[in-house]
C-alpha positions in Angstrom: 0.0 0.0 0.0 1.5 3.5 -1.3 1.0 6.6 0.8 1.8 9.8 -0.7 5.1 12.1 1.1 5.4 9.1 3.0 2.9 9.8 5.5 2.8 6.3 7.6 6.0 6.4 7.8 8.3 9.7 7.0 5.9 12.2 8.0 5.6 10.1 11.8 9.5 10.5 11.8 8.6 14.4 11.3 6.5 14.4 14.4 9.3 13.1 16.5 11.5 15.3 15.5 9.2 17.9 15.9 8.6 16.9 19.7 12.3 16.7 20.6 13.1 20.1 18.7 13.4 23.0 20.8 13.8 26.0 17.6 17.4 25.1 17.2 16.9 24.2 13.1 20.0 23.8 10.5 19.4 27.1 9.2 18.7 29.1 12.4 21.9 27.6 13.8 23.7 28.4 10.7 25.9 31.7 12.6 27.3 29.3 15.2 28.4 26.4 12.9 30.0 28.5 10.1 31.3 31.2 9.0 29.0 33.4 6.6 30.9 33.3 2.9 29.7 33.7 -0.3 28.9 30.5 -1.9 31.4 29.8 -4.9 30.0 28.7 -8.0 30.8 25.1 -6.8 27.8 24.9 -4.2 27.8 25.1 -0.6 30.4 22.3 1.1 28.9 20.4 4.0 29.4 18.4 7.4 27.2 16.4 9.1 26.4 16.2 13.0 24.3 13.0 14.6 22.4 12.6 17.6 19.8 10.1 18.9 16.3 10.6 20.1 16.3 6.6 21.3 13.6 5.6 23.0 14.1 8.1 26.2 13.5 7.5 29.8 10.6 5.7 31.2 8.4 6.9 33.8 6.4 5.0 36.7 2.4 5.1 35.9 0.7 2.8 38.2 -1.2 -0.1 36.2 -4.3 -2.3 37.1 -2.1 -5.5 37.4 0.7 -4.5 39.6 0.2 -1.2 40.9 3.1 1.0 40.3 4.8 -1.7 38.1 4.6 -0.4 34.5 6.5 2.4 33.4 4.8 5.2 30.6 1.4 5.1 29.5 -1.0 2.3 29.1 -2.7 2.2 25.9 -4.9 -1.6 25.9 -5.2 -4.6 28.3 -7.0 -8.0 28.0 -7.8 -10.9 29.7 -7.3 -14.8 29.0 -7.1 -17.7 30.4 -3.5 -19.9 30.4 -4.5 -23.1 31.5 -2.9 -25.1 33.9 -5.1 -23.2 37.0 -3.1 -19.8 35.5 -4.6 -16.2 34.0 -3.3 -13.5 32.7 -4.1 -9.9 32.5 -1.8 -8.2 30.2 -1.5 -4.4 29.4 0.7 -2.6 27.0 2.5 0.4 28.0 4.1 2.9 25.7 6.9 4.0 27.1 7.5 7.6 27.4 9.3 9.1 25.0 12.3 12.1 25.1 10.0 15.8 25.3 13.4 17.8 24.4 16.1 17.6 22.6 18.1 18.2 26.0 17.5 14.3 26.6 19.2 13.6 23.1 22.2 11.5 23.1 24.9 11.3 20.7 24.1 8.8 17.9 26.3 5.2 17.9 29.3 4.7 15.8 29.0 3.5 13.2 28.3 3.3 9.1 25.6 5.9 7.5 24.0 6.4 3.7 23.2 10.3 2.9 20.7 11.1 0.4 19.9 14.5 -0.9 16.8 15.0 -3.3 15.5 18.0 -4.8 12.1 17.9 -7.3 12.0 14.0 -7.2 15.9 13.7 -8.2 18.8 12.4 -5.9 21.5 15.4 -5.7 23.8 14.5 -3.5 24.8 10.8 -1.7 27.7 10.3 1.0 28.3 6.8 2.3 30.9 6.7 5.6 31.4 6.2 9.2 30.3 8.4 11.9 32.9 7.9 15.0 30.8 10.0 18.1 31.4 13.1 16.6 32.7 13.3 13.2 31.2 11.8 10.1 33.9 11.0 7.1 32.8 10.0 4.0 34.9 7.1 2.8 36.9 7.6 -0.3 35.4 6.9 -3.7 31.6 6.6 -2.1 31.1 10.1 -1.8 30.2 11.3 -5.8 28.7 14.3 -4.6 30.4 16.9 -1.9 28.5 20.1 -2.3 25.1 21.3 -3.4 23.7 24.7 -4.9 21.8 26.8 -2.4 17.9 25.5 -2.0 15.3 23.4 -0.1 16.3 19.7 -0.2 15.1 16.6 1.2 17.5 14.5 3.6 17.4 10.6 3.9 20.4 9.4 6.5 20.2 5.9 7.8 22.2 2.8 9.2 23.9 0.1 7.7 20.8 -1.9 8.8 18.6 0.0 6.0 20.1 -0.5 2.4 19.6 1.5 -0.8 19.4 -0.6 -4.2 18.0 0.9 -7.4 16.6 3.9 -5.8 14.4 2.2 -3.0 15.6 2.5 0.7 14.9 -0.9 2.4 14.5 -2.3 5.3 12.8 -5.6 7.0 12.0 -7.4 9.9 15.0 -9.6 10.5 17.4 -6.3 10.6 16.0 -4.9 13.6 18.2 -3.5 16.3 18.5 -0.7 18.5 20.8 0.5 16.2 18.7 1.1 13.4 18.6 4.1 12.5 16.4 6.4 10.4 15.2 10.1 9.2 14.0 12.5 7.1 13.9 16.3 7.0 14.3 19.3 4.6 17.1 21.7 4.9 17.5 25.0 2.9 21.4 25.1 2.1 22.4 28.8 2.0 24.4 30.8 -0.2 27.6 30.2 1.6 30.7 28.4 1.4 30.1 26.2 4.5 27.2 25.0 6.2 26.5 21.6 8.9 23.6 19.8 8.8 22.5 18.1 12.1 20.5 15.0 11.8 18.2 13.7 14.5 18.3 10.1 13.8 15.1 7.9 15.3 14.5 4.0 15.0 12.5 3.2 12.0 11.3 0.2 14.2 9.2 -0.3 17.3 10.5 -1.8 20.1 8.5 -4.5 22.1 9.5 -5.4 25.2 7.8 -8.1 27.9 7.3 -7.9 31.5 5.8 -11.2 33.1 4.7 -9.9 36.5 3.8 -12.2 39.8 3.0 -12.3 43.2 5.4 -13.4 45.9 9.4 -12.9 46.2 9.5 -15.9 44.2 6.8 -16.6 41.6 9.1 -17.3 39.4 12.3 -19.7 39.6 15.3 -21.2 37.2 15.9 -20.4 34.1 13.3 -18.2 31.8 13.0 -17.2 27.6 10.8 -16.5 25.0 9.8 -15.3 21.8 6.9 -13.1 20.3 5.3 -15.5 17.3 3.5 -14.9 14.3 1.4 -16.4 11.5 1.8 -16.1 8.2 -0.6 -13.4 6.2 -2.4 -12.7 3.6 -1.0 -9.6 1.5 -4.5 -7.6 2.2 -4.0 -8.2 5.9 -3.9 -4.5 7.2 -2.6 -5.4 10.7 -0.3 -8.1 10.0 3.2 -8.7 11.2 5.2 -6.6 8.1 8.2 -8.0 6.8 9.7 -5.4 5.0 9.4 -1.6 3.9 10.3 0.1 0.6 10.6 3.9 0.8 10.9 5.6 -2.6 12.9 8.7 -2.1 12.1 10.4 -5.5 8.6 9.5 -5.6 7.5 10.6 -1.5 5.9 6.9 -1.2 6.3 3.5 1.3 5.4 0.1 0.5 4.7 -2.0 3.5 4.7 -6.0 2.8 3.2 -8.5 4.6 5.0 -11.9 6.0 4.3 -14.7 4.1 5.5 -17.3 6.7 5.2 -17.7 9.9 8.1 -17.2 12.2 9.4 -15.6 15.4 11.4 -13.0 17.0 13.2 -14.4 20.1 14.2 -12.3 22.5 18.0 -12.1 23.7 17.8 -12.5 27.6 15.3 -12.0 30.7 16.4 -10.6 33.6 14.9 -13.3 36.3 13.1 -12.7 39.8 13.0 -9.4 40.3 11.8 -8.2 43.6 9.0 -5.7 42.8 7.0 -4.0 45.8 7.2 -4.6 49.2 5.4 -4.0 52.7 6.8 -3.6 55.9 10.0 -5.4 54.6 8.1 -8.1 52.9 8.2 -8.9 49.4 4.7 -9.0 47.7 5.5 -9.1 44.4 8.5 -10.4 41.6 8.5 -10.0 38.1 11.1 -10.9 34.9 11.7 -8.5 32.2 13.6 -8.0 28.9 15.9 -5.4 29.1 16.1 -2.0 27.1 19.1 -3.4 25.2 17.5 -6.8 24.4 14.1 -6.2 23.3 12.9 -7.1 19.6 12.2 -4.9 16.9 8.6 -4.9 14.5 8.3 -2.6 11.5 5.2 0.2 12.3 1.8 -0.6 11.7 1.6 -4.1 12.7 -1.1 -5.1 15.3 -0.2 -6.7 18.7 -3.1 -9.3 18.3 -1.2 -10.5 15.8 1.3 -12.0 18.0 1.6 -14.4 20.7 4.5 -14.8 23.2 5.6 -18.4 23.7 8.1 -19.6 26.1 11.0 -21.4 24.9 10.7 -24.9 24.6 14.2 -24.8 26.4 13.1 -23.0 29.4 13.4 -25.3 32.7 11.5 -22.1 34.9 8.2 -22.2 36.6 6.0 -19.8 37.3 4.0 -20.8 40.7 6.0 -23.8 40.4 4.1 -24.5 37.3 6.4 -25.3 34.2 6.6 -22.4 31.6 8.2 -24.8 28.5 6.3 -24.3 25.1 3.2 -22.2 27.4 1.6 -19.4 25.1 0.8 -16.0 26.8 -2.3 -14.7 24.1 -1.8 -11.2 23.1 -5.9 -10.4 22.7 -5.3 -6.7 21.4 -6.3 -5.7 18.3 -6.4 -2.2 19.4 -2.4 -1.1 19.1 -0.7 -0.5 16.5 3.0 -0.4 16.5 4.0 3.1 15.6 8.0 4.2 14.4 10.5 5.1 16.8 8.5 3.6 19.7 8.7 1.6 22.5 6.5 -0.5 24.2 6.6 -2.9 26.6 3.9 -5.5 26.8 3.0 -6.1 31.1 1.7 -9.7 32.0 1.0 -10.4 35.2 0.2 -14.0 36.1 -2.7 -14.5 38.5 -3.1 -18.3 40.4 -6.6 -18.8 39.3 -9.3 -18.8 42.5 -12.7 -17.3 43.4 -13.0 -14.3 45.0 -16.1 -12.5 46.6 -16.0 -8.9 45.3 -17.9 -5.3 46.8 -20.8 -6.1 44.1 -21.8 -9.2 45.2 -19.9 -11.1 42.4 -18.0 -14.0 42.7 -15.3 -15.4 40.2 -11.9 -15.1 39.6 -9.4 -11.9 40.0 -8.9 -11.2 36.0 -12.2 -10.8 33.9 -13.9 -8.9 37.3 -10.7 -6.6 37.8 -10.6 -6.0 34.2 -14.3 -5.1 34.8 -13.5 -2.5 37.8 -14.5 -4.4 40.6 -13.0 -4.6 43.7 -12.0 -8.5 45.8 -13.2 -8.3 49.5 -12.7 -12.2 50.0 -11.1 -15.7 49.1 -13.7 -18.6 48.6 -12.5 -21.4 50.6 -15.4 -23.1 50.3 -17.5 -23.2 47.1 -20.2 -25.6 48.0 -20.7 -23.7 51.6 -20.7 -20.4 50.0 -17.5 -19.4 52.3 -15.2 -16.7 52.3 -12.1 -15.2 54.2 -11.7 -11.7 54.1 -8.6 -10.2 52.8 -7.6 -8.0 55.6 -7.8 -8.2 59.5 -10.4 -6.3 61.4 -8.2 -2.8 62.7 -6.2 -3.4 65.5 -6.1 -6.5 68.9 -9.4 -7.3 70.0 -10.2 -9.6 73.4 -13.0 -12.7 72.6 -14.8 -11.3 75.7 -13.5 -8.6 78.0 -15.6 -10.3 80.9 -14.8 -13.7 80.2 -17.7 -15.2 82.3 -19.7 -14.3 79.4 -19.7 -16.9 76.5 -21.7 -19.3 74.2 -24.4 -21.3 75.3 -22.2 -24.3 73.8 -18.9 -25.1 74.9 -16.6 -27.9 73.7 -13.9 -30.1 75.3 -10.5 -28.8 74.6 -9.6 -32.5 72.9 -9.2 -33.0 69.3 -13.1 -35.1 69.3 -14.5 -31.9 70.7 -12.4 -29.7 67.9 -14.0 -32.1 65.5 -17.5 -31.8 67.1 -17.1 -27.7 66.9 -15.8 -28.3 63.7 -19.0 -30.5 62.4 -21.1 -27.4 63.5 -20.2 -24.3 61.1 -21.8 -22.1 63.0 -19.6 -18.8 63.3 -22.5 -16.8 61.4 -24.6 -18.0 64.4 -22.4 -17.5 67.2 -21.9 -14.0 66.1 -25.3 -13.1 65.0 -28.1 -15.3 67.0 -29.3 -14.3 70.5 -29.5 -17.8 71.5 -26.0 -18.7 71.1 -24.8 -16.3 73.7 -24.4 -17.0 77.4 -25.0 -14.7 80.2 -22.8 -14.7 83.1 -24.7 -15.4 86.4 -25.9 -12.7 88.0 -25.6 -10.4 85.0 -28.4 -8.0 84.4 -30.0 -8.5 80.8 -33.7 -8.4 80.1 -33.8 -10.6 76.7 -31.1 -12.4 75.0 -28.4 -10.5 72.9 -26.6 -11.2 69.9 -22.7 -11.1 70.7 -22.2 -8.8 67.8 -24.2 -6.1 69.3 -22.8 -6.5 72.8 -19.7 -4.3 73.1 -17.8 -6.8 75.9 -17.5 -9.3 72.8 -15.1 -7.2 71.0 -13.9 -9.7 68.5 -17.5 -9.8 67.3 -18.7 -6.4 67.5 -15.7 -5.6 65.5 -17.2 -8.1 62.6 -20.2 -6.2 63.0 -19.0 -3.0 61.5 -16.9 -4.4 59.5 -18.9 -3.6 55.7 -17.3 -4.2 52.5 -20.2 -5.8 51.2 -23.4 -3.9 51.3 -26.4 -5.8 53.0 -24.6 -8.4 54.2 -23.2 -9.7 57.4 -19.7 -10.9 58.1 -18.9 -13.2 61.5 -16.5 -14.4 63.3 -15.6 -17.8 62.3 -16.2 -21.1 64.1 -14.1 -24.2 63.9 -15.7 -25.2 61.1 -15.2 -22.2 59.2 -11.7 -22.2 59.9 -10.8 -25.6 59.2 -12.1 -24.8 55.7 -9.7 -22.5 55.0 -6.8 -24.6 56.7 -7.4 -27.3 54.0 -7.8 -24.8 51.3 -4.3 -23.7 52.3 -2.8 -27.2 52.7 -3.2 -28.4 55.8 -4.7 -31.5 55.3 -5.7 -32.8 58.4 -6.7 -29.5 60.9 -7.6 -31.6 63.8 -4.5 -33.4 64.1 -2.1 -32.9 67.1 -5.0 -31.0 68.8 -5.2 -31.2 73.1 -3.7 -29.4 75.7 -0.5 -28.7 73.4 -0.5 -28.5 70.0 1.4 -30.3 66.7 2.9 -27.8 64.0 1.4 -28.9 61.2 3.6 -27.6 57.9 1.8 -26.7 55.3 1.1 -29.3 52.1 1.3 -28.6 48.7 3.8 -27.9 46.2 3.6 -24.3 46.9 3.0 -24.6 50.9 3.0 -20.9 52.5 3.4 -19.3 49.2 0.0 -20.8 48.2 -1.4 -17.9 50.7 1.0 -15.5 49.7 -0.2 -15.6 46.3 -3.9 -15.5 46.6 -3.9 -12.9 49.2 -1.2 -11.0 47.5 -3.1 -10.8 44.4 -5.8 -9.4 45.7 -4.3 -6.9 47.6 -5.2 -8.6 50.8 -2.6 -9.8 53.9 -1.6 -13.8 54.3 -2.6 -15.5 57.8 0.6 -14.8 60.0 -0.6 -14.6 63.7 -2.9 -15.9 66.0 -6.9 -15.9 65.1 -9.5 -15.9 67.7 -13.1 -18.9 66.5 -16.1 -18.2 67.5 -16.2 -21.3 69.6 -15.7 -21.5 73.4 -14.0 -24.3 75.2 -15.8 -26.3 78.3 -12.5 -26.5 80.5 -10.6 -23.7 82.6 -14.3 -22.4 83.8 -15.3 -21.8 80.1 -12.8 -19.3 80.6 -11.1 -20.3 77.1 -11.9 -19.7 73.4 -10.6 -21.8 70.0 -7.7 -20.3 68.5 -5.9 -20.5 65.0 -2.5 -19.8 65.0 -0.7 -19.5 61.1 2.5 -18.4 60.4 5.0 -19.0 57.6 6.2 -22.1 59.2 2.9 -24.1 59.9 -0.5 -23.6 61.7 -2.6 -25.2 64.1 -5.7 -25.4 66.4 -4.6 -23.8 69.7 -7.0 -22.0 72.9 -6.3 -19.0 75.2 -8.1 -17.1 77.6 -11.1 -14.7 76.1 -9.8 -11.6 78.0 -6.3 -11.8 76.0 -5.9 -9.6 72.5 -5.2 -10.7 69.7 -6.2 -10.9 65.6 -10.0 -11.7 64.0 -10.4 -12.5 60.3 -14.2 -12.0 59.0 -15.7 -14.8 57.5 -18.7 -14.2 55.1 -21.4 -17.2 54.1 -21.9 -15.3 50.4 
């Protein structure tokens, strides 16, 4: 497809160097470079100067997937499923580009083709080196060295473009980030002497990936891939191009379609990277490409028409899930790769669970945070319609201050009376019906009172205000409850070791504690690492004791303590 003065690709090299240019043109700088002679009837001699717009310096924007993670501007995201209990929710960022030509850098050394044209006919051509600050022409190339005083148009590009019978050409196997390209007129003077500064942009776009994930160690050995594509047919707008043809004389660009399928691998990833932390901890890890190792795709091809695929040689996990041969979906038919760009294309890996969210909703993190909602709870329980809330009430709170008051059910502290509590699943009840709650003697109270309306039962009344979801009711969680969500975390056996002292049971699983990590991670929400008070109150000591969960990095267990001591309540909601 032709385009007249070049305008999907030249005239977008314009732009850029219209950002970047603060006023400084060839002519206005024209008193500083040279001295002001008359022109001799050989033409106006001239130099060339080089520097490099690149791909500037990124900046943080904060990104659904991993806040604060991504660095420029996010311009798509979609959703898919990977598989293997995996999902993905992947954004593209365009990086932010240079705003002045203050950030401009000199251009590499290295070989570069001039062209001059003037009325649709090549004036002048210098082939040579550029060494960082002086471009030479090498001998014999060069079979112009001057030009008559007028408007001309430029052409200067890398070795990695070449110029055959006329055309300038590049393709999709030459990218690098030293490919190098522009166009611009200059007006040589009526003088002897006059420099020419080029500002020299990729003609490429730069595609970078970030696989992000939750935990200091979601991922783990060695990790590679490659963006794919299909073959196309040669009216396939957004298709993966394989070369372009720039007509100098003629003001026109020919893009061409691949016509097999292939792939461009990229170099390196730099592995495990320890993203954002919290009080010290690690919450999240990601592994990137580099800025000096990303892969290069000529401008206008579509992202959805690529696909990134780990190497079939990778022995890293994700999750401790292997990554060989899996295929990260790029569902964004949206972008379009523009010239002289960068991008870098933002995965971040969810474990795939149910989650309760402030609507009402329940499903997994990715399609509902794609569609703005916000997690309040992990499902531990499906079929009970159970859910752990992501945070902690605020702050220490006592069972019961007074702790003659209690449940009207008590259970031996022995692991059949856990596994009788247990049987029960009544934390919604013990925090919300009157006849569950047990009066001390002597204690003045006209009817019966739920313990979440009863200030002395602080672990409960703290449930009670505790509203993330509207119209409905969170408690404090009974035995039962709790030994849901000990199983759903890899304890497989919650009862075991129970009594007057308690087993450390290690968590199962190949993930163990990073299972929690994870899910709660993920969701913005805090992993179980303290002591919990149940609902449930134990028969020995006077009924003076309550059921405890105690869950730590190391392992968990069942455990009791006195109701007046302070400690940590999770809400439980039956959704």
């Amino acid at each position: 497809m032709k385009k007249n003065v070049l305008k999907v690709f030249v005239s977008a090299l314009m732009v850029i160097t219209a950002i970047v240019n603060t006023g400084c043109s060839n002519e206005a700088s024209l008193a500083s470079d040279v001295q002001q002679e008359q022109a001799s009837t050989e033409g106006t001699e001239l130099s060339f100067d080089f520097d490099l717009a690149g791909y500037g310096k990124e900046q943080s924007v904060a990104t659904r997937g991993i806040a604060g993670e991504a660095k420029g501007r996010v311009i798509a995201s979609s959703v898919s499923s990977l598989g293997d209990g995996l999902e993905a929710y992947t954004e593209v960022v365009e990086d932010a580009k240079p705003q002045t030509r203050v950030t401009y850098t000199a251009a590499p050394a290295q070989n570069y083709t001039i062209l001059a044209y003037k009325d649709g006919q090549k004036k002048g051509e210098w082939v040579g080196s550029y060494d960082g600050s002086k471009f030479t022409p090498k001998a014999g190339t060069s079979s112009v060295q001057v030009l008559q005083p007028g408007t001309y148009t430029f052409f200067v590009f890398s070795d990695h473009l070449t110029f055959k019978d006329g055309k300038i050409v590049f393709g999709l196997q030459n990218g690098s980030i030293n490919a190098l390209f522009n166009n611009q007129q200059v007006t040589i003077l009526a003088q002897k002497k006059q420099k020419v500064d080029f500002h020299l942009v990729s003609p490429y776009a730069r595609v970078r990936m970030k696989i992000n994930g939750f935990s200091s160690q979601a991922f783990e050995g060695s990790i590679n891939g490659a963006l794919k594509y299909n073959a196309a047919a040669a009216n396939d707008a957004g298709a993966v191009k394989a070369t372009c043809t720039i007509d100098p004389a003629a003001g026109t660009a020919v893009y061409a379609n691949v016509t097999q399928a292939g792939q461009l691998k990229y170099q390196r990833f730099e592995n495990n990277i320890q993203g954002a932390q919290e009080n010290g901890v690690v919450k999240t890890s990601y592994i990137i490409t580099p800025e000096d190792a990303g892969v290069y795709f000529l401008a206008r091809t579509r992202l959805n028409k690529l696909s990134f695929q780990f190497a079939p040689e990778a022995s890293g996990t994700i999750y401790k899930k292997p990554v060989s041969g899996k295929v990260l979906p790029l569902n964004l038919s949206d972008v379009e790769l523009a010239i002289g760009t960068s991008y870098t294309i933002s995965q971040t890996i969810y474990y795939s669970a149910d989650y309760l969210f402030s609507d009402g909703t329940v499903g997994t993190l990715v399609p509902n945070l794609k569609a703005g909602r916000t997690p309040v709870a992990l499902v531990v329980d499906k079929s009970r319609k159970v859910a752990m809330a992501l945070k902690d009430v605020n702050g220490t709170k006592a069972w019961s201050t007074n702790w003659n008051l209690g449940s009207e059910t008590a259970y031996d502290q022995t692991p059949s009376g856990l596994q009788s509590a247990i049987d029960k699943y009544d934390g919604y009840k013990e925090t919300w019906d009157p006849y569950y709650t047990r009066k001390a003697a002597g204690h003045l109270m006209v009817s019966k009172r739920i313990k979440a309306g009863w200030p002395e039962f602080q672990a409960f009344t703290a449930v009670a205000s505790f509203d993330p979801v509207p119209n409905k009711k969170w408690h404090v969680p009974g035995a039962g409850e709790w030994s849901l969500a000990l199983k759903k975390f890899g304890i497989a056996d919650p009862t075991s070791g129970f009594g007057v002292t308690q087993d450390h049971l290690s968590w199962g699983g190949d993930l163990g504690y990073r299972l929690q990590e994870i899910l709660f991670y993920q969701a913005d929400g805090s992993p179980l690492n303290n002591w919990y008070w149940c609902a449930n109150e134990l028969s020995n000591d006077n009924r003076h004791k309550a059921f405890t969960v105690t869950a730590n990095s190391s392992y968990a267990h069942f455990g009791a303590a006195a109701k007046n001591q302070q400690t940590l309540v999770r809400p439980f909601i039956n959704y």
